[in-house]
C-alpha positions in Angstrom: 153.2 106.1 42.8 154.8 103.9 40.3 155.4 105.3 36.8 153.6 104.9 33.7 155.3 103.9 30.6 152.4 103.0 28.2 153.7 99.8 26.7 150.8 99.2 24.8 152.1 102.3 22.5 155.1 101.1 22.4 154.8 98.2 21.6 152.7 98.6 18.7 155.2 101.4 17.8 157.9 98.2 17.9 155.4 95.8 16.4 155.0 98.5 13.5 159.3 98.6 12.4 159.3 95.3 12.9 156.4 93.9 10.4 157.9 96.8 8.0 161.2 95.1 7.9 160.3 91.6 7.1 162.1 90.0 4.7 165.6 91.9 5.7 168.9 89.7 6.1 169.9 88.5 9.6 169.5 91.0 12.6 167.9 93.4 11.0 164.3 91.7 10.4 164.1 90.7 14.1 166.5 93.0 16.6 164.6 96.0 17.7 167.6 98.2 17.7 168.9 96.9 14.3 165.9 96.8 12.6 164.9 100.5 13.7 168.3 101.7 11.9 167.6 99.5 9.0 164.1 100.9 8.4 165.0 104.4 9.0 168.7 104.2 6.5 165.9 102.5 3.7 163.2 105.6 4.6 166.9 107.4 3.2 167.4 105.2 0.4 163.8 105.7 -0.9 163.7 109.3 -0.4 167.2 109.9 -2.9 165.5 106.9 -5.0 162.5 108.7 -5.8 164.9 112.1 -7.1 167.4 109.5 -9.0 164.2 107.9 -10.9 163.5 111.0 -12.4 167.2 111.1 -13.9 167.3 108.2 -14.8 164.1 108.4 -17.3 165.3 111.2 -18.5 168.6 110.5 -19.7 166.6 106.6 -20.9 164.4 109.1 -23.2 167.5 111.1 -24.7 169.1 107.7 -25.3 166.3 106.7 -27.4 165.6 110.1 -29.0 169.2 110.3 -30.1 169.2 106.6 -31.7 165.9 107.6 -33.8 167.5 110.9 -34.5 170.7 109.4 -35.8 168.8 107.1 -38.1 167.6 110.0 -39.5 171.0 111.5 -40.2 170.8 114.1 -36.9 172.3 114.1 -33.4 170.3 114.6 -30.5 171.4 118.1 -30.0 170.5 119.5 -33.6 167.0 117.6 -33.9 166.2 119.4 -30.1 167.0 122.9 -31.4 165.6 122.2 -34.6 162.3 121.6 -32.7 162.5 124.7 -29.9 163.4 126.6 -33.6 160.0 125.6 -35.3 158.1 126.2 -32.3 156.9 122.7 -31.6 156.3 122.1 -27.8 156.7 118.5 -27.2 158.5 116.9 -24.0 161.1 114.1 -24.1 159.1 112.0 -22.9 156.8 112.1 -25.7 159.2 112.0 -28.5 160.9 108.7 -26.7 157.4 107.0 -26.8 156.7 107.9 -30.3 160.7 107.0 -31.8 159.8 103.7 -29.8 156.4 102.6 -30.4 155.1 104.8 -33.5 158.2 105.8 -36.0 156.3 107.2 -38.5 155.2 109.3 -36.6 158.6 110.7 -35.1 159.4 110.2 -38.8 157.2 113.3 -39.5 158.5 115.7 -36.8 162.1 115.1 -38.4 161.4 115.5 -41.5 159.1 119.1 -40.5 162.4 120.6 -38.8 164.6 119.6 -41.2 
């Protein structure tokens, strides 16, 4: 009896990698074996990308808290525990978006904690 290998499944499992890597440089948009390395080292790259964006926003909102701080004659680091001190529960995230798009308003925190 001869054996059954299903290449309708995989096919479409190759057809699948393949359309997913369109685009790529040289081999790996159109060699099965390449491109299923490719696809599977970028599934990597996206998984650690995803943890690094988080970082990376974070550290983007202290930049900018700091700069409004410091124009306000404070560092980072004493406006933060000047803020945990007075009880006032507001993220970085927050206070980045309001030293960048509404001073006054950060204006008025600084000047509560002082």
């Amino acid at each position: 009896m001869p054996r059954s290998v299903n290449h309708v499944a995989s096919r479409a499992r190759r057809k699948k990698i393949l359309k997913r890597v369109k685009g790529q440089f040289g081999a790996r948009k159109n060699v099965w074996t390449v491109a299923k390395n490719a696809y599977e080292k970028g599934l990597t790259y996206a998984y650690v990308g995803r943890k690094l964006k988080k970082r990376q926003f974070r550290a983007l909102w202290i930049q900018r808290i700091n700069a409004a701080a410091r124009m306000e004659g404070m560092s980072y680091s004493q406006l933060m525990g000047a803020i945990h001190k007075a009880g006032i529960a507001i993220n970085r995230k927050t206070l980045a978006s309001l030293a960048m798009n509404n001073y006054d308003a950060f204006k008025a925190i600084v000047d509560k904690v002082k």
